[in-house]
C-alpha positions as CSV (number, residue, x, y, z in Angstrom):
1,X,50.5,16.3,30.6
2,X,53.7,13.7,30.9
3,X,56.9,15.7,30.2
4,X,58.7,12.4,28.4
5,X,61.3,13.5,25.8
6,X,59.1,12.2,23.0
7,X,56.5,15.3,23.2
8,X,59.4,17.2,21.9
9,X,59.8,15.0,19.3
10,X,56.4,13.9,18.2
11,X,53.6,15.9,19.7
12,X,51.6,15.8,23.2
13,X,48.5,14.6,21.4
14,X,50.2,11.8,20.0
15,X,52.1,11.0,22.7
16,X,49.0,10.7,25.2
17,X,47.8,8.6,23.0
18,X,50.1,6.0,23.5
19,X,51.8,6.5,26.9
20,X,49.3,4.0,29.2
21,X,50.3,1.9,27.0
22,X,53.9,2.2,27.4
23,X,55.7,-0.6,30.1
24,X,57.9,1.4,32.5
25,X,60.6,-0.7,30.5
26,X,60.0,0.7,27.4
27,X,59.4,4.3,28.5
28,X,63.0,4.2,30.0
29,X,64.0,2.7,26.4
30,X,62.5,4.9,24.7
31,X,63.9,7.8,26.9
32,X,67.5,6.8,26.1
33,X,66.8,6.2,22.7
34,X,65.8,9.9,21.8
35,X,69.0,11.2,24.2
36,X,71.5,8.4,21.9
37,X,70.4,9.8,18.6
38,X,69.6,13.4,19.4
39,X,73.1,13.3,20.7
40,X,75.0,10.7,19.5
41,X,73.6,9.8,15.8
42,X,72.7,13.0,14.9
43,X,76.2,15.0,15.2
44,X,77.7,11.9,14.1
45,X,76.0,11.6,10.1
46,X,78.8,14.1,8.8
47,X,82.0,12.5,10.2
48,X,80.4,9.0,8.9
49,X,79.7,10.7,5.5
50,X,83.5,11.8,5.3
51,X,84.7,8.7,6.6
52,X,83.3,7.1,3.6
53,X,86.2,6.8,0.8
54,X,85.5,8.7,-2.5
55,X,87.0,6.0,-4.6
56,X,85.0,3.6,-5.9
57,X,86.9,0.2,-5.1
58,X,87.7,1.6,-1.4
59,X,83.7,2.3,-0.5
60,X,83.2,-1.1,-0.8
61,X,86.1,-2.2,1.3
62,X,85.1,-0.1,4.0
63,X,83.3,-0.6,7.7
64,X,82.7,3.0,8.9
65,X,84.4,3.8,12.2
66,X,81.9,5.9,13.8
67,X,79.3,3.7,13.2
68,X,81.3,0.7,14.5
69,X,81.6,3.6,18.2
70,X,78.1,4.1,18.5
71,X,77.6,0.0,18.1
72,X,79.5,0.1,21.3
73,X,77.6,2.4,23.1
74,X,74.5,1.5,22.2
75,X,75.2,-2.2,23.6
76,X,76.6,-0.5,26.5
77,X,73.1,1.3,27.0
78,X,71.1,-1.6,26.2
79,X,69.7,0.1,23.2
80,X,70.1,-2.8,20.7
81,X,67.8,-5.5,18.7
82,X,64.7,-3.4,20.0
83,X,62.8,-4.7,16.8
84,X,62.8,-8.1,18.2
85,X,59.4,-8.6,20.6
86,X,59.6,-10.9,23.1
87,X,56.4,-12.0,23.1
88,X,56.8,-13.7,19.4
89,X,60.3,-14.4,20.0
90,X,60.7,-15.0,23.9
91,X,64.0,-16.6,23.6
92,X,65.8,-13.6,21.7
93,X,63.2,-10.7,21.8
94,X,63.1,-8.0,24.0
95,X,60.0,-7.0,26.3
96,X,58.7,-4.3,23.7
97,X,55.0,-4.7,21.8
98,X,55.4,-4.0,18.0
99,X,53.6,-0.3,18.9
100,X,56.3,0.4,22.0
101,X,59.2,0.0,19.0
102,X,57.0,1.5,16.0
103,X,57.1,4.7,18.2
104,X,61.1,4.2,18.7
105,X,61.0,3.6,15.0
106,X,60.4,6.8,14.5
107,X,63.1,8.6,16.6
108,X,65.6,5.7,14.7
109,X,63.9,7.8,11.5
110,X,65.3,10.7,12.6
111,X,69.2,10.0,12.4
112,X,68.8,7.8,9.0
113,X,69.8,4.5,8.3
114,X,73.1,4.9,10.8
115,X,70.9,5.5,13.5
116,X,69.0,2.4,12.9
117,X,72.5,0.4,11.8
118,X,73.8,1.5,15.5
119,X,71.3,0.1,17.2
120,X,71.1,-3.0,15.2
121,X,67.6,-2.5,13.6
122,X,68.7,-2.1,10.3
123,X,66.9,-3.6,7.2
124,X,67.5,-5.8,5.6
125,X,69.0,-7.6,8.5
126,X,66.0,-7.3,10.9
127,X,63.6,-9.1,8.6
128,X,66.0,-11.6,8.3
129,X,66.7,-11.7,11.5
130,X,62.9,-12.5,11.8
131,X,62.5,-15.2,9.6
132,X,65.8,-17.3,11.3
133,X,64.2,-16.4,14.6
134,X,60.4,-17.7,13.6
135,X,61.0,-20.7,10.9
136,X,64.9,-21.3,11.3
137,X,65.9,-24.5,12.5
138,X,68.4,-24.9,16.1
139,X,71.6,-25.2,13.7
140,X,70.4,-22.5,11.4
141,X,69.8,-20.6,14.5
142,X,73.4,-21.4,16.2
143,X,75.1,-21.0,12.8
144,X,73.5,-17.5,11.5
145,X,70.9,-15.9,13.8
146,X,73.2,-15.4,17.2
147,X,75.7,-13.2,15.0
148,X,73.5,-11.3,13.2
149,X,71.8,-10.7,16.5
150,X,75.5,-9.9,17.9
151,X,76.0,-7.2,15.1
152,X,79.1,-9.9,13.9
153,X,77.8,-10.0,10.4
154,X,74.9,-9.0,7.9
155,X,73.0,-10.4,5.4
156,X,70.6,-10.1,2.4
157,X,67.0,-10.9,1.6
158,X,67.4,-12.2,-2.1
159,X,63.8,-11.9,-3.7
160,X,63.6,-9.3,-6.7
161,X,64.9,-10.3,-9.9
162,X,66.0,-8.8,-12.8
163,X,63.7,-9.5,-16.2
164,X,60.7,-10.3,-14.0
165,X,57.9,-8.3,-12.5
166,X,58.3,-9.3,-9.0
167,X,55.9,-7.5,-7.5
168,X,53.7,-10.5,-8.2
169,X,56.3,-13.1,-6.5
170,X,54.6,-16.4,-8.4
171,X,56.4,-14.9,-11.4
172,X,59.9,-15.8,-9.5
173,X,62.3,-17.8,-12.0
174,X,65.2,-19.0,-9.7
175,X,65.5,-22.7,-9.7
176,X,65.7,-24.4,-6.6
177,X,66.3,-27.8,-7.1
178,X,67.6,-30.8,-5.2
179,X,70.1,-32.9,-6.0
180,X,71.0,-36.0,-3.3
181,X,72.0,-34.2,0.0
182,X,72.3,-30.4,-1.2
183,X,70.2,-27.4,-3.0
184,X,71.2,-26.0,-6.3
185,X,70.7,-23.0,-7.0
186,X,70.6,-21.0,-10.3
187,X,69.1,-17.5,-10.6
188,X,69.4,-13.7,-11.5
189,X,68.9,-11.7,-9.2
190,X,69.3,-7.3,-8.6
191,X,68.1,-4.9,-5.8
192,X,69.9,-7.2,-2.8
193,X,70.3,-4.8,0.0
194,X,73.5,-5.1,1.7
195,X,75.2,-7.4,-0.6
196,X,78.0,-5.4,-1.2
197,X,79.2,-5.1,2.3
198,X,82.0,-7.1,3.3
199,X,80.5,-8.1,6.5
200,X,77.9,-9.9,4.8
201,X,78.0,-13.9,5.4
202,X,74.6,-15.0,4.1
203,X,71.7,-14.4,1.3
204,X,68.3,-16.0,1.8
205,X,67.0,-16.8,-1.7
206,X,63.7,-17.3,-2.4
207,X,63.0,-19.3,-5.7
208,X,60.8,-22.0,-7.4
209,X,61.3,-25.3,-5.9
210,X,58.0,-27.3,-7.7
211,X,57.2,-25.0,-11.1
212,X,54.6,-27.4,-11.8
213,X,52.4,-26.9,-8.2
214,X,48.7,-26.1,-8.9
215,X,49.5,-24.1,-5.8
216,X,51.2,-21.2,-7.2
217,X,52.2,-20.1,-3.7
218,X,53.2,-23.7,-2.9
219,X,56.2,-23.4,-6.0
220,X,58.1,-21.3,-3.8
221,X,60.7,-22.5,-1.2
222,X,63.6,-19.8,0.6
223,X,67.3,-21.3,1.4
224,X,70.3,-20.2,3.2
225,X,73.5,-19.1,0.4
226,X,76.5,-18.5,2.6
227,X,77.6,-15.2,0.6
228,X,81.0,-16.5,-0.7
229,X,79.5,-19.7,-1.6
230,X,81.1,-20.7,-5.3
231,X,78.7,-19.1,-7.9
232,X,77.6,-16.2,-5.8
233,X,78.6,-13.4,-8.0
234,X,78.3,-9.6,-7.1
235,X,77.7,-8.2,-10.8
236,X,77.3,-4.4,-9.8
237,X,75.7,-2.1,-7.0
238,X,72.5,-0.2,-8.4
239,X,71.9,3.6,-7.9
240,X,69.3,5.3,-6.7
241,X,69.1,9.0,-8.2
242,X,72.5,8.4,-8.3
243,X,73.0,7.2,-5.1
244,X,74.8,3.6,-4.7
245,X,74.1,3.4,-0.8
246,X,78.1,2.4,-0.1
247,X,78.8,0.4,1.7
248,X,75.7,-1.8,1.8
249,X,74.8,-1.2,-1.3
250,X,71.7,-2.8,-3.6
251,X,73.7,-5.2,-5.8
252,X,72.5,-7.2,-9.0
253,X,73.8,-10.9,-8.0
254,X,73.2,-14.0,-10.1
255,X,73.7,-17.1,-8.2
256,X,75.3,-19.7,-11.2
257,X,75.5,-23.3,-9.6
258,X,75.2,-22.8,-5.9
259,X,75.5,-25.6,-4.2
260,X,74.7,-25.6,-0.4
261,X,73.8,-28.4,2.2
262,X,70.3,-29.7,2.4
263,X,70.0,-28.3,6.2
264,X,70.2,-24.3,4.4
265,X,66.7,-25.3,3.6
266,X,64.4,-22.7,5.6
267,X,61.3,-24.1,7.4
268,X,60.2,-26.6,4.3
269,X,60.4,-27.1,0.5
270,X,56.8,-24.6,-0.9
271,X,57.2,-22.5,2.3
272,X,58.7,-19.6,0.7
273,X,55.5,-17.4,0.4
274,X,54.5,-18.6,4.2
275,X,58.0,-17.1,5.3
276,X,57.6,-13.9,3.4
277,X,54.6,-12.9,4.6
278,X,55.5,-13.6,8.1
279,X,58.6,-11.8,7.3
280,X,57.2,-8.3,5.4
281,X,54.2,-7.8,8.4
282,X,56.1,-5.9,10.8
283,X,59.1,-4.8,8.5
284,X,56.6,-2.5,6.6
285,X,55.6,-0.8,9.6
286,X,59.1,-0.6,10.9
287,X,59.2,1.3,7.5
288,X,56.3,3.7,7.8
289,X,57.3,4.6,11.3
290,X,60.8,5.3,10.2
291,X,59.7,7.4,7.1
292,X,57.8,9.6,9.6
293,X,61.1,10.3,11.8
294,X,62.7,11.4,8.5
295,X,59.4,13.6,7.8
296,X,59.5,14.8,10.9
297,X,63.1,15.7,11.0
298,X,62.4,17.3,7.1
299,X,59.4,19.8,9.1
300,X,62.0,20.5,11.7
301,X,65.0,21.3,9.4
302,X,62.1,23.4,7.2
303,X,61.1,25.7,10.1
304,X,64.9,26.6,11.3
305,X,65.3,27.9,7.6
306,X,62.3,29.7,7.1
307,X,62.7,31.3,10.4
308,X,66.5,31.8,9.7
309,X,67.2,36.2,9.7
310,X,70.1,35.3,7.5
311,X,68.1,33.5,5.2
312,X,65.6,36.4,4.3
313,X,64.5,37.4,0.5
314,X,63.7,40.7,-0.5
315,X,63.7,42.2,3.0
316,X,61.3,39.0,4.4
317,X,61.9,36.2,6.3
318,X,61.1,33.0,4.2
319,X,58.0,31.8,5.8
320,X,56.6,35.6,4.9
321,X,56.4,34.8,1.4
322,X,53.8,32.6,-0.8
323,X,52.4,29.9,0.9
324,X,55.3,28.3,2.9
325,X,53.0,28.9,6.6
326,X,50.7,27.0,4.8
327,X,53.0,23.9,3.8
328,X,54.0,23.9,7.4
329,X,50.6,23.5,8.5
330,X,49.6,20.8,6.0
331,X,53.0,19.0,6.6
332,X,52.1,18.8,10.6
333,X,48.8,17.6,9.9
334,X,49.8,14.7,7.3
335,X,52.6,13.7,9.6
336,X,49.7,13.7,12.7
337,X,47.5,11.4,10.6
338,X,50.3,9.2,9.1
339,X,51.5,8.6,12.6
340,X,47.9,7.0,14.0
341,X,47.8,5.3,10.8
342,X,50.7,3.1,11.8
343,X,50.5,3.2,15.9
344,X,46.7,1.3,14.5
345,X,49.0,-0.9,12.5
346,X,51.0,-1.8,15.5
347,X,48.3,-2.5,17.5
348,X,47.1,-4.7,15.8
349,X,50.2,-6.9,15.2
350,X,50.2,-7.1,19.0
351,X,46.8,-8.4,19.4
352,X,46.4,-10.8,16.3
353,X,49.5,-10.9,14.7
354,X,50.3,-9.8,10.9
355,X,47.8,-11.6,9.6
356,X,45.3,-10.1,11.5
357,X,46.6,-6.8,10.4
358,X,46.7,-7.1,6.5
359,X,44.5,-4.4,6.2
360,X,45.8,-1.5,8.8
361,X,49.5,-2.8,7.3
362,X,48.4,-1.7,3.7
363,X,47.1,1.4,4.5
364,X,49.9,2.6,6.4
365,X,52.1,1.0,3.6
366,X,50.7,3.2,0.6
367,X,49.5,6.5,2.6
368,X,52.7,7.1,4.7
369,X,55.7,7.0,1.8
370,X,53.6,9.3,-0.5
371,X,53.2,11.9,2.7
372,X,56.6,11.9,4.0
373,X,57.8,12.4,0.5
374,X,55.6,15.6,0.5
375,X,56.9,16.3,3.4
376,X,60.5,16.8,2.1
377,X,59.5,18.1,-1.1
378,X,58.2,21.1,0.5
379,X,61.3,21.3,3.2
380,X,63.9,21.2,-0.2
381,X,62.0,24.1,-2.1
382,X,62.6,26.1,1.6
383,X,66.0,25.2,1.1
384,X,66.4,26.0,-2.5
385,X,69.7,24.3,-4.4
386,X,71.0,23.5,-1.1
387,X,68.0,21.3,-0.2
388,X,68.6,19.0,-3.2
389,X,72.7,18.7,-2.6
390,X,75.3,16.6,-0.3
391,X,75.0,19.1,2.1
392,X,71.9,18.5,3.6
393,X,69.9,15.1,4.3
394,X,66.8,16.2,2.4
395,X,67.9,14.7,-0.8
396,X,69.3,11.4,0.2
397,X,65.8,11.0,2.1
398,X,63.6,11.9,-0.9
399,X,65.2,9.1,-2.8
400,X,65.1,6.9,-0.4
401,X,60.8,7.2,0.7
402,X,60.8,7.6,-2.8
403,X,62.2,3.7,-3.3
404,X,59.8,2.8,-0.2
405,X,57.4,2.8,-2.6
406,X,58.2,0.6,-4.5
407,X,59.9,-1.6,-1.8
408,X,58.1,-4.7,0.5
409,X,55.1,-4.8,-2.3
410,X,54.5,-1.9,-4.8
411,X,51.7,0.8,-3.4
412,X,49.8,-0.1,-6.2
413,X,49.6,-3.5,-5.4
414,X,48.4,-2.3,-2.0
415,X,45.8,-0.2,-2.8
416,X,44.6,-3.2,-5.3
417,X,44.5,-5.0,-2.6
418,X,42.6,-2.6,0.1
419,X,40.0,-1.5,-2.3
420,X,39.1,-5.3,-3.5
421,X,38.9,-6.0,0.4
422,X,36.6,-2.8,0.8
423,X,34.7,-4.4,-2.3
424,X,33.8,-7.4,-0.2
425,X,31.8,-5.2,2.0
426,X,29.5,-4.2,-0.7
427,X,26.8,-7.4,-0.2
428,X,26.5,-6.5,3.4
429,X,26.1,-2.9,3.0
430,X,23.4,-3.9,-0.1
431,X,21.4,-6.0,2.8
432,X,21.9,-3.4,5.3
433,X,20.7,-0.5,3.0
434,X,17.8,-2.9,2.1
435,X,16.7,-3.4,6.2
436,X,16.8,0.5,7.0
437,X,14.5,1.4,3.9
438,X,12.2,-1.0,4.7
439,X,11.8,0.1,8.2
440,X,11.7,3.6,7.2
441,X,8.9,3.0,4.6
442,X,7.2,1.3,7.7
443,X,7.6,4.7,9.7
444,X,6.3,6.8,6.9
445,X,3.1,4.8,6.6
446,X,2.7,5.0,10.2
447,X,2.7,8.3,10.4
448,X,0.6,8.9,7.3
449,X,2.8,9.7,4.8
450,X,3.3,7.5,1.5
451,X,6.1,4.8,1.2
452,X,9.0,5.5,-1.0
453,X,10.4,3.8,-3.4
């Protein structure tokens, strides 16, 4: 059995699994990666936590020091853009397939979103990174791609609007219009990652460009909005369970008037549901796989306090009493399942792409959330009041998987949209059915017995 660092962090089975299929590259990546944030990230969340002002107006204001020192280190180490394969993007990715990073996805999982900021691979600016990388034209590239990929700046994906059921994006109301040589742009928008930072330097907004397309995916076109273009306006950051996410934040932005240049067009006028696509593929497994680090580190955290002697309840030890030996096991075994569910995912993005994964994506995107949420529902009731405070990362987790699913599509709309696919199936199962009975009927009368029905 291989003695890489990730058996301690995932399991052997897992890891056997997926090791031939591991460059020597990546298994030396993915080697540093676990020793960065197991002692690096890790040790680092509460000074980052503290560094973050109380007051309102300054958590806005801020760039957190630590994070910008593990930025450093992480270049230095060559730990950085690891989301980015080479093979779809040979001019900025690096040699990993999408399963070599889903599996370093999940160690990012472990240290939260810093881990993932430190390295680069932080939503929302990967998927963005993405679509400037697939669709984005040289100047587009030159002017906004190189510094997001340089850690320089971040950026926004601006898609869910306020007063509209966006899960079902033809019902998008922005107006993108064109008026000589630039884009207008009028709209009302809320639940923008990052657009409260004060590094961020761009939105892309995706609207309707041609309401009146037959196509209704052909109404939709995505352009560049240079964040303190005249119009942009931050109205507020949302909460999650009370959490505003400072100093990214998820802000509620309505766009009154933006005027850019014709050239902030992305790819074509009706390519905005092309580009998303492309764009939410790999980002929702980059999800799934990080939502099993944090489920992972939610077992581990739940087995050092129910194994804890100072931690003991009427003269037991915590996993002594009710059925907590029991939530360990089925926590280990969702994780186990959840975790082939997406390395399948992966797979197939490296072999035929998203598209040719719509099916293993929506799986994982539905089935993995919901577990790692159990997951840490069952490590905070080990933990008691202190599970659901500021002084562990049990609660902050929760709301976030919790958010995951309702993020990059709705589960519902998922399973829709896997059990209308299994649907298809039914005619050739019908015909299939049909074939065997009659060839067992011929069997029967063969050997002397009457045919059945």
């Amino acid at each position: 059995m291989s003695s890489h660092p990730v058996v301690a962090l995932t399991s052997p089975s897992s890891w056997a699994l997926v090791e031939d299929k591991f460059s020597p590259f990546a298994k030396e990546t993915l080697a540093k990666l676990i020793t960065f944030v197991q002692e690096e990230c890790i040790p680092a969340a509460r000074v980052a936590h503290a560094q973050l002002p109380t007051e309102y107006e300054r958590r806005w204001k801020t760039v957190i020091p630590i994070i910008e020192e593990l930025k450093v280190k992480a270049k230095k180490l060559g730990l950085w853009n690891l989301f980015l394969s080479k093979a779809h993007y040979p001019e900025y990715g690096v040699p990993l397939t999408n399963l070599e990073y889903a599996v370093m996805a999940e160690v990012l999982g472990r240290g939260g979103h810093m881990a993932s900021e430190a390295v680069n691979c932080a939503a929302p600016d990967t998927g963005n990174m993405e679509v400037l990388a697939r669709y984005g034209s040289a100047e587009q590239k030159k002017k906004w791609l190189v510094p997001l990929l340089n850690g320089e700046i971040r950026s926004s994906f601006s898609m869910t609007e306020r007063f509209v059921a966006s899960s079902d994006a033809t019902n998008i109301r922005t107006s993108i219009r064109r008026e000589g040589n630039e884009i207008v742009i009028n709209g009302h928008k809320w639940w923008i990652s990052g657009a409260g930072d004060i590094r961020n330097r761009l939105h892309l907004v995706m609207g309707k460009s041609d309401a009146s397309n037959p196509d209704t995916h052909a109404q939709q076109s995505i352009v560049i909005v240079p964040s303190d273009a005249p119009g942009v306006k931050i109205i507020r950051p949302m909460t999650v369970f009370g959490y505003d996410d400072a100093p990214e934040g998820h802000c509620e932005v309505i766009y009154e008037n933006v005027r850019v240049p014709l050239s902030n067009l992305v790819l074509g006028w009706g390519k905005g549901f092309e580009i998303i696509q492309g764009r939410l593929g790999p980002g929702r497994i980059h999800h799934c796989m990080r939502s099993i680090g944090m489920a992972q580190m939610a077992l581990d955290l739940m087995i050092q306090r129910v194994t804890d002697p100072t931690r003991k309840t009427f003269g037991k030890y915590l996993f002594e009493h009710g059925t907590v030996v029991a939530d360990i096991a089925q926590s280990r075994a969702e994780i186990e399942g959840a975790r082939l569910l997406v390395y399948s995912a992966a797979l197939q993005i490296d072999k035929f792409k998203a598209k040719g994964a719509l099916k293993e994506i929506g799986i994982a995107k539905f089935v993995v959330p919901s577990m790692a949420l159990q997951v840490v529902d069952r490590a905070i009731q080990a933990f008691g009041a202190e599970g659901v405070s500021q002084d562990q990362f049990l609660a902050s987790a929760w709301a976030g998987l919790r958010t995951l699913r309702l993020a990059d599509g709705p589960d519902a709309v998922h399973i829709q949209q896997i059990g209308q696919r299994e649907l298809k199936r039914a005619a050739a199962l019908t015909k299939q059915a049909a074939e065997t009975k009659k060839k067992e009927n011929l069997l029967m009368e063969k050997n002397g017995f009457k045919a059945q029905l």
